[in-house]
GUNU-750448 format. One line per field, with one value per residue (C-alpha): x, y, z. Coordinates in nm, 3 decimals. Layout:
px = [X;...] $
py = [Y;...] $
pz = [Z;...] $
END
This chain:
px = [-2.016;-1.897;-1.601;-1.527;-1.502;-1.287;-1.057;-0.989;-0.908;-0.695;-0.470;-0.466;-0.307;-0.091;0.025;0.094;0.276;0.524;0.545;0.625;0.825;1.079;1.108;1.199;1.449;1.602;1.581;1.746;1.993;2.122;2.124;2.366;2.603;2.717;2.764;2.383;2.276;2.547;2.488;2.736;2.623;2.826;2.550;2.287;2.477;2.315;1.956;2.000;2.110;1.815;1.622;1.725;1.588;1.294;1.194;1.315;0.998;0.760;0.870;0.811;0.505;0.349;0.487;0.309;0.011;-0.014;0.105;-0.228;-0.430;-0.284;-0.412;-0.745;-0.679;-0.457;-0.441;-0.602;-0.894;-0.934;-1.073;-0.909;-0.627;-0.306;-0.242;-0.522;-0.387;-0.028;-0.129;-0.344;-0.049;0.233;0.200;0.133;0.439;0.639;1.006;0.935;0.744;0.990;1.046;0.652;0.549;0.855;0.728;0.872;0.552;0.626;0.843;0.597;0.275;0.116;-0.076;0.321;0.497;0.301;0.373;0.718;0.727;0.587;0.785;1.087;1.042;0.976;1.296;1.472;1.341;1.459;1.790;1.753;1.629;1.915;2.197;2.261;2.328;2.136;2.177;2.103;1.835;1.661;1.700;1.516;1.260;1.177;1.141;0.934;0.689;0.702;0.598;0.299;0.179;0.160;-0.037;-0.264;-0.438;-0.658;-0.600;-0.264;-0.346;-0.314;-0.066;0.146;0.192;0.363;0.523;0.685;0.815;0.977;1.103;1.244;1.426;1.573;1.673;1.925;2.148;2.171;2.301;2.672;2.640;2.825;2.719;2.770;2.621;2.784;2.752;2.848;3.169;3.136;2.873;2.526;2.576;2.470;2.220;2.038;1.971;1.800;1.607;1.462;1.365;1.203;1.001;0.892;0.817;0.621;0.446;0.267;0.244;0.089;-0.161;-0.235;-0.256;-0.511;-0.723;-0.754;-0.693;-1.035;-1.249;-1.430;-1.682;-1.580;-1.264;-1.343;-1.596;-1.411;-1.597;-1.412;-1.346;-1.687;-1.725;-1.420;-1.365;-1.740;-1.688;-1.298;-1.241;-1.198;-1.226;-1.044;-1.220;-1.068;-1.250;-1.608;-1.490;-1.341;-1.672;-1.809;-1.562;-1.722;-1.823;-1.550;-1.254;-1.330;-1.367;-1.060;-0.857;-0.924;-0.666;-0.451;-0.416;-0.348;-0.081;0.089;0.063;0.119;0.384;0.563;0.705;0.866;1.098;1.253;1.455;1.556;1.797;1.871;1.653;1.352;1.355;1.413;1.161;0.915;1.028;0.921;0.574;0.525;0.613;0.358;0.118;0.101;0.048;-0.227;-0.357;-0.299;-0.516;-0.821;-0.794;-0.637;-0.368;-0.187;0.187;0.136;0.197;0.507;0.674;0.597;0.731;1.034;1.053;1.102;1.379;1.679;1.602;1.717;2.079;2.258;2.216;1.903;1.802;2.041;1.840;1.517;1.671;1.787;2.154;2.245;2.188;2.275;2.620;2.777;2.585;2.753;3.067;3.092;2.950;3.178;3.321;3.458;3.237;3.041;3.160;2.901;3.010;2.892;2.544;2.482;2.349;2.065;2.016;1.942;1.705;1.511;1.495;1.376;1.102;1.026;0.947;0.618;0.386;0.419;0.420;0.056;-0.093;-0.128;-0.124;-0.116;0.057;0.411;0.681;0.674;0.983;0.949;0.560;0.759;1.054;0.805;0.554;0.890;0.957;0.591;0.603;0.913;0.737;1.040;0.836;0.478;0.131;0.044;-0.299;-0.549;-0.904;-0.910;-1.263;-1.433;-1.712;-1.978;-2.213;-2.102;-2.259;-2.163;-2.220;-2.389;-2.353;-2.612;-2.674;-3.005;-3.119;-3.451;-3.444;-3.636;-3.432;-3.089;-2.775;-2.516;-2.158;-1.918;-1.641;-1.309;-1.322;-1.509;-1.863;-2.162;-2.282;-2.371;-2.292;-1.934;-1.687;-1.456;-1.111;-0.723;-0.612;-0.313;-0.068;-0.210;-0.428;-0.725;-0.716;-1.096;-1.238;-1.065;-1.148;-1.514;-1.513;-1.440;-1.673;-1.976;-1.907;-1.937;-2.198;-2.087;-2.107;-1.817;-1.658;-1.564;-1.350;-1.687;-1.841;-1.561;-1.615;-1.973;-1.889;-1.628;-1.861;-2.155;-1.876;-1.732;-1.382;-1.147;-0.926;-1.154;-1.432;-1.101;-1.058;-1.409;-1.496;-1.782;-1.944;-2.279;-2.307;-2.024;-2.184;-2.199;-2.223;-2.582;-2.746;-2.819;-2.591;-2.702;-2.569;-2.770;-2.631;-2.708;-2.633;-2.438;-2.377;-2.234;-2.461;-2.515;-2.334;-2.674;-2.774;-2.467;-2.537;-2.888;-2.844;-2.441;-2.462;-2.183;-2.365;-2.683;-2.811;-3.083;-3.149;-3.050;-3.142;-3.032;-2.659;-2.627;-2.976;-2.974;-2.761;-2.675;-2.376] $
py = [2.959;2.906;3.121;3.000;2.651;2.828;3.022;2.696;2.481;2.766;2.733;2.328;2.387;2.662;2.444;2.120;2.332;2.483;2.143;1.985;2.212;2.181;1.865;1.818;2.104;1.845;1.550;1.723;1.881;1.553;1.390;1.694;1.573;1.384;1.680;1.781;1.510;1.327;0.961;0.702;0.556;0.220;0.199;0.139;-0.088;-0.446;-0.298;-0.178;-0.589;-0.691;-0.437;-0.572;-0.914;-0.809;-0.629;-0.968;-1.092;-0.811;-0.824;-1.209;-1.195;-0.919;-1.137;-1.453;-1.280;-1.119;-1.448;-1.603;-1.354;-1.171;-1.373;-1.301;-0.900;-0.801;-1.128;-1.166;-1.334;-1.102;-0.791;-0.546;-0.722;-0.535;-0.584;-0.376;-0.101;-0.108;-0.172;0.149;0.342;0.206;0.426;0.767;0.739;0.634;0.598;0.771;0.526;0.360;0.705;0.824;0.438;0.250;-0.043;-0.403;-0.520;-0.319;-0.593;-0.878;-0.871;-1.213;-1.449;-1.599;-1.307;-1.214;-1.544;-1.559;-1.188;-1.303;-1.594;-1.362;-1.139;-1.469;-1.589;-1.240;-1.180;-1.468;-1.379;-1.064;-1.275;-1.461;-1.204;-1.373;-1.051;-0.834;-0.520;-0.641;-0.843;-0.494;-0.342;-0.581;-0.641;-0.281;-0.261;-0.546;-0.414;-0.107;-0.252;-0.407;-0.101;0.076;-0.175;-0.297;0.002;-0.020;-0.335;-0.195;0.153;0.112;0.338;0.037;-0.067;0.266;0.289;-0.066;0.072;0.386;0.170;-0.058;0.225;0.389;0.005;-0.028;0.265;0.109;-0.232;-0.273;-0.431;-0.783;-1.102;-1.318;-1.379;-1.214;-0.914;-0.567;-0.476;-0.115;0.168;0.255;0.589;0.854;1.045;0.696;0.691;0.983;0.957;0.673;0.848;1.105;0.858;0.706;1.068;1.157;0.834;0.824;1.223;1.291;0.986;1.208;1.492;1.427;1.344;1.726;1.860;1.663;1.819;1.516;1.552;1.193;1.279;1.621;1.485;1.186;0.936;0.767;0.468;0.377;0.274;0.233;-0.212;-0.228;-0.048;-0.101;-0.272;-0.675;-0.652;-0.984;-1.191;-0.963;-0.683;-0.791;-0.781;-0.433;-0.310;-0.350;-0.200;0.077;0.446;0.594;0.390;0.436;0.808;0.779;0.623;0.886;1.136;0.848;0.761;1.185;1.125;0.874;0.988;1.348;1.406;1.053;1.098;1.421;1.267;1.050;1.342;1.398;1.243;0.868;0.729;0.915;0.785;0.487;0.491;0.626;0.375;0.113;0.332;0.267;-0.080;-0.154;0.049;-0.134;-0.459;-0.358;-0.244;-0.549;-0.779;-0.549;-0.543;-0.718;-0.443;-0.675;-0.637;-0.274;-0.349;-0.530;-0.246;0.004;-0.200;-0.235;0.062;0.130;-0.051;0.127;0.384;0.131;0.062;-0.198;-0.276;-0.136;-0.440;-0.667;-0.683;-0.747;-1.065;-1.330;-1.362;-1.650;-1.485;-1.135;-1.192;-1.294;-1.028;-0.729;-0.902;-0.808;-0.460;-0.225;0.069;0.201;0.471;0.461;0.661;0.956;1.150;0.965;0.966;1.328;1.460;1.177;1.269;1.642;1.532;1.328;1.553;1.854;1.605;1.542;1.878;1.875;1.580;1.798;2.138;2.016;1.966;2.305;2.485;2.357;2.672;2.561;2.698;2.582;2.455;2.240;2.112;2.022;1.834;1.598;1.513;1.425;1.154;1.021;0.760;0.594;0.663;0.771;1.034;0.962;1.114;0.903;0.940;0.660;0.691;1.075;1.014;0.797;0.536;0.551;0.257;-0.044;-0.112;-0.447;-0.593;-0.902;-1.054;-1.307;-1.508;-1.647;-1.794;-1.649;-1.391;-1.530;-1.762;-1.569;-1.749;-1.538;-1.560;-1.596;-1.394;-1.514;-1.272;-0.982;-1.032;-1.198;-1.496;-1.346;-1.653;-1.702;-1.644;-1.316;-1.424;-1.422;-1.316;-1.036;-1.029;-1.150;-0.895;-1.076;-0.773;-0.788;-0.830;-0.503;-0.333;-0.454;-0.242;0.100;-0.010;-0.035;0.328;0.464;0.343;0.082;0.389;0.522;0.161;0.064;-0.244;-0.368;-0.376;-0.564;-0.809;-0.898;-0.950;-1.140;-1.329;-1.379;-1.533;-1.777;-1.649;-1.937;-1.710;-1.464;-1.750;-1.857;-1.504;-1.672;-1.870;-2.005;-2.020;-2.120;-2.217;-2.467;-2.587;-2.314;-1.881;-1.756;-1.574;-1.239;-1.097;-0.865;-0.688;-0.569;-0.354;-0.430;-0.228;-0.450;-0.445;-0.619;-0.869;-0.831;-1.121;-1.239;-1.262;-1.484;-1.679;-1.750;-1.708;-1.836;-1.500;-1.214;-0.984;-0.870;-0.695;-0.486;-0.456;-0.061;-0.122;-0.233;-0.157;-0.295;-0.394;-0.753;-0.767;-1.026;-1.081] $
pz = [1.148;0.789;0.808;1.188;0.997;0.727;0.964;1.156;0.857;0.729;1.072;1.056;0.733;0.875;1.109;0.932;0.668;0.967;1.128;0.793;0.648;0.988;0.961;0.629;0.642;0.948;0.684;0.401;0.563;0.767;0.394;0.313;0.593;0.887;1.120;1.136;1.324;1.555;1.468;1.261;0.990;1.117;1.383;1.135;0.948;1.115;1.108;0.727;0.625;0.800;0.628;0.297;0.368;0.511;0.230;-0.004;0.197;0.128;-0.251;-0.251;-0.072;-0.348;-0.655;-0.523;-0.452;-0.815;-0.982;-0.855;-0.992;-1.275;-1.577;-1.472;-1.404;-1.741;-1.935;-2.261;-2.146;-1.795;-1.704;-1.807;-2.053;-2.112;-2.479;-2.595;-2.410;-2.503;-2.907;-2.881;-2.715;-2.892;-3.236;-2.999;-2.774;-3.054;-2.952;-2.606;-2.497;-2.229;-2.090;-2.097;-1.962;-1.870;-1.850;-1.973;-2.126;-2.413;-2.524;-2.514;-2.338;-2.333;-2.090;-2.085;-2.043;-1.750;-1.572;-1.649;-1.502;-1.178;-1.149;-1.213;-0.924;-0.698;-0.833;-0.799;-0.416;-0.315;-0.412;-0.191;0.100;0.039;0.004;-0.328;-0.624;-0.367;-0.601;-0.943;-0.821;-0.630;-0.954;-1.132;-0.881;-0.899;-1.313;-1.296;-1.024;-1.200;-1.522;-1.351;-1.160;-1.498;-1.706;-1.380;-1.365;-1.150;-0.965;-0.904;-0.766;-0.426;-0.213;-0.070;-0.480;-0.427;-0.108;-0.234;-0.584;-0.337;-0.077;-0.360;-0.531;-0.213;-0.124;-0.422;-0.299;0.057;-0.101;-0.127;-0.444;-0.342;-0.550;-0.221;0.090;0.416;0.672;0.512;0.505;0.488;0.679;0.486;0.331;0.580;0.251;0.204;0.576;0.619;0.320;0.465;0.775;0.536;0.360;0.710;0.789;0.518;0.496;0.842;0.895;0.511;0.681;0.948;0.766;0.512;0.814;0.911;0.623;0.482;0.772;0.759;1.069;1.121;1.236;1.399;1.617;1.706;1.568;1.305;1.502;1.553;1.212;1.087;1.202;1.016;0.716;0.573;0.297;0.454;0.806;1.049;1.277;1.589;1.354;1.508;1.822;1.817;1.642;2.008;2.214;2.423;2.287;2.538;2.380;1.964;2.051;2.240;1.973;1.731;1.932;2.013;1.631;1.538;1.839;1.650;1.265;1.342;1.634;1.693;1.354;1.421;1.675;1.372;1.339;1.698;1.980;1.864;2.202;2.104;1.739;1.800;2.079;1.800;1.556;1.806;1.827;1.505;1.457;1.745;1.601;1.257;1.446;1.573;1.251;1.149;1.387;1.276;0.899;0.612;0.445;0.237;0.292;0.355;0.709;0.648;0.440;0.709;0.975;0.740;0.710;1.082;1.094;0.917;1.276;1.479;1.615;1.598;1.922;1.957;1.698;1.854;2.199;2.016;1.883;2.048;2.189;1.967;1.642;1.752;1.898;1.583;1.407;1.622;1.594;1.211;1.262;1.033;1.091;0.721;0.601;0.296;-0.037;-0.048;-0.315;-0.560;-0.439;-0.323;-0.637;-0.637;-0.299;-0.378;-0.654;-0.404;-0.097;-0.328;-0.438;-0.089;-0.101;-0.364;-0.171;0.166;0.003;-0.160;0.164;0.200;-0.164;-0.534;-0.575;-0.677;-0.868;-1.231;-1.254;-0.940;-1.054;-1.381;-1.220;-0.987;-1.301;-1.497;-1.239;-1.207;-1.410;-1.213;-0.849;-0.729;-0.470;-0.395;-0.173;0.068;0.310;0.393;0.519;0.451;0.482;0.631;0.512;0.772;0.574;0.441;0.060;-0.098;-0.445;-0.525;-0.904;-0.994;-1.299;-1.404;-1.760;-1.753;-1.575;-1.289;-1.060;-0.982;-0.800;-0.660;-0.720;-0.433;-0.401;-0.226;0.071;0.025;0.241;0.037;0.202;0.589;0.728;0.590;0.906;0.843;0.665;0.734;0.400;0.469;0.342;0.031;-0.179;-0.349;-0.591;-0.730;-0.394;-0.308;-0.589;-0.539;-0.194;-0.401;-0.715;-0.449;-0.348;-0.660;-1.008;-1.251;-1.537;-1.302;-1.318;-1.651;-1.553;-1.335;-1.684;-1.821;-1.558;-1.616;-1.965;-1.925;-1.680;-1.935;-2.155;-1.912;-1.880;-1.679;-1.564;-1.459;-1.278;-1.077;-0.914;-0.731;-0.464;-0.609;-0.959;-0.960;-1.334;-1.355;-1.688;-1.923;-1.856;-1.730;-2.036;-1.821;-1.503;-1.294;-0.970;-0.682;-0.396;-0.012;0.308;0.542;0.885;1.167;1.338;1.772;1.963;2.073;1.658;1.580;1.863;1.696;1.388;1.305;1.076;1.092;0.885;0.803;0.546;0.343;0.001;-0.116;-0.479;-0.832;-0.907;-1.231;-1.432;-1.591;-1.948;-2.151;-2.388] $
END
């Protein structure tokens, strides 16, 4: 049975690998070339504009959620402060430093600079909604997220942090650089196009992927679904509701959601109708994530980044005829310069290459391994694969306070589930960052959560910045003298039970997570 189960995974990987590896040899070699694939770049030209400002929104949208929370994540009185860090790597990077972590904080790293930083990129993606400086602003929108996503570790570790600092770097080569506002005057470049399609690719069939690759009997026995609206990280109010959907229909979606991660996006690379008809699969299929679950703005940036596939007048008939007449009336037709862009776009397709290539092996040639790590600290190329495997139980943490150690009040967390009775949130596309990171902490031990540790201390010492990351503090007065964190098993409630009861959840005690410490 064991090498049945071997011989099969062996062939999924097989498989994947030839399926992968044909359609990035499409991708790379339409980003060598016009002839490969028969499509104008001038068609893409209104979609890629819109594309621009659309991802203006996304960057907004992640600056103004970090701007309410970053104090209390990296600042010198929060959880895991940044200055510490930087001061203890400063002497050992020496003058590499920028290159090894290139990341702006090096230059001043205080509870000021890290506001001014956020209000920078608000500033600076509002320019790119705009079409005010488009370029310069994408370039400094993406050094400033960068220099987050390096210090925020690990509030800051998500994949759509990285799918944004990608997207963001592929998005200055498809701006034509023009300080004011107005319609493109010249085609997208053909290379920057397709590399887009690749990402969009790789992004949705590396999510796949990882799903068969993990032989997680989840997955293989179609079951996934069944737990899936209970147990992610911050389910929505529609999120009950699809909890009780019938046994036939979660088992159902399981194939339905391989369908769509694993052989819509290999039509990306096919006749324009059937990518764009897959683009519009996808776009549909991320709204629907999003009624179920709170993803931040990861939703946004994929549907963004279904959009360079469209035509122009593909996107013109989605809009309406008063804004999209004018819009095809100023469609150009001059091609892009390519030359000067080729060479980048050989450097990224071969590192295209390493993310699918280690689906299958971690056997790579040296000199390739050596090229991607070079780049890793600019996220130029990234893995992506969510829910791998599947959480089939839903354990929460509860911090409580007490002054001796014999009444205990709870603190209330924004969003993540505590209080039974508190109705499921709205919160996408803003990412409360701790109450995520509170979701992985509770599958692991606080010894395997050093920032958790940080927090209770910081906690027991009455940090403002970090008691405003709450919903509720229950010692408004002065810090409890011992903290201590318990860990319950939580589960949906029936209809009939929040009729009763007005609960969503209910729960059951597992055991102690964290014993009671003081400062």
């Amino acid at each position: 049975m064991l090498q049945k189960r071997r011989l099969l995974a062996l062939s999924g990987r097989v498989g994947l690998a030839l399926v992968a590896a044909g359609a990035l040899l499409a991708g790379l070699a339409g980003a060598g070339g016009r002839a490969t694939f028969p499509v104008r770049p001038a068609d893409f030209s209104l979609a890629s504009w819109v594309f621009l400002r659309w991802l203006g929104a996304v960057y907004l949208i992640a600056f103004c959620s970090l701007a309410v929370q970053a104090r209390g994540l990296i600042g010198q009185n929060g959880i895991v402060p940044v200055a510490p860090v930087l001061n203890s790597l400063r002497d050992s990077l020496g003058k590499a430093r920028f290159l090894r972590l290139p990341t702006l904080f090096w230059l001043r790293c205080t509870d000021r600079a890290i506001c001014l930083f956020c209000l920078a990129g608000i500033a600076l993606a509002l320019l790119v909604m705009l079409d005010i400086a488009t370029g310069p602003a994408l370039v400094c929108l993406w050094a400033l997220y960068l220099s987050f996503d390096l210090v925020c570790d690990p509030f800051l570790s998500f994949q759509w942090d990285a799918l944004l600092l990608e997207t963001g770097f592929l998005a200055i080569f498809l701006e034509q650089w023009k300080i004011t506002p107005g319609l493109p005057d010249t085609a997208p470049s053909a290379s920057v196009l397709m590399l887009f399609w690749l990402l969009l690719f790789r992004l949705m069939f590396m999510s796949g992927a990882v799903k068969i690759l993990s032989e997680d009997p989840a997955w293989s026995r179609w079951l996934a679904m069944t737990f899936h609206y209970e147990t992610q990280p911050l389910p929505t109010p529609v999120a009950y509701y699809a909890h009780r959907l019938p046994l036939w229909f979660h088992r159902l979606s399981v194939p339905a959601v391989f369908f769509i991660e694993l052989v819509v996006p290999l039509f990306l690379f096919g006749p324009r109708p059937a990518a764009e008809a897959a683009a519009l699969i996808l776009i549909g299929f991320q709204a629907l994530i999003m009624l179920t679950g709170n993803y931040t703005f990861f939703n946004l940036l994929t549907i963004g980044l279904c959009l360079p596939v469209l035509s122009n007048q593909t996107l013109a008939a989605l809009l309406p005829a008063r804004i999209s007449a004018p819009l095809l009336q100023s469609v150009p037709h001059q091609p892009a310069n390519e030359l000067w862009f080729l060479p980048l776009a050989a450097s990224l397709g071969l590192l295209n290459v390493v993310p699918l290539l280690r689906l299958v092996t971690r056997r790579l040639p040296r000199w390739l391994s050596r090229f991607y790590e070079s780049t890793r600290p600019f996220q130029l190329v990234n893995s992506y694969g969510l829910f791998a495997v599947m959480t089939t139980t839903r354990p929460e943490i509860i911090v409580e306070g007490s002054d001796d150690l014999e009444t205990w009040l709870p603190y209330e967390f924004k969003y993540k589930p505590g209080d039974t009775s508190r109705p499921l949130p709205w919160v996408a596309p803003h990412q409360p960052r701790l109450d995520w990171q509170m979701w992985f902490a509770a599958l692991a031990t606080a010894d395997q959560n050093p920032w958790f540790l940080n927090f209770v201390w910081r906690l027991l010492k009455g940090s403002p910045e970090v008691l405003a990351l709450l919903a509720r503090n229950p010692f408004p007065q002065a810090p409890p003298r011992y903290i201590r964190a318990l860990l319950y098993d939580y589960v949906f409630t029936s209809p009939a039970q929040r009729r009763k009861t007005g609960e969503v959840w209910q729960r059951e005690l597992i055991g102690i997570y964290l014993p009671p410490v003081s400062a």
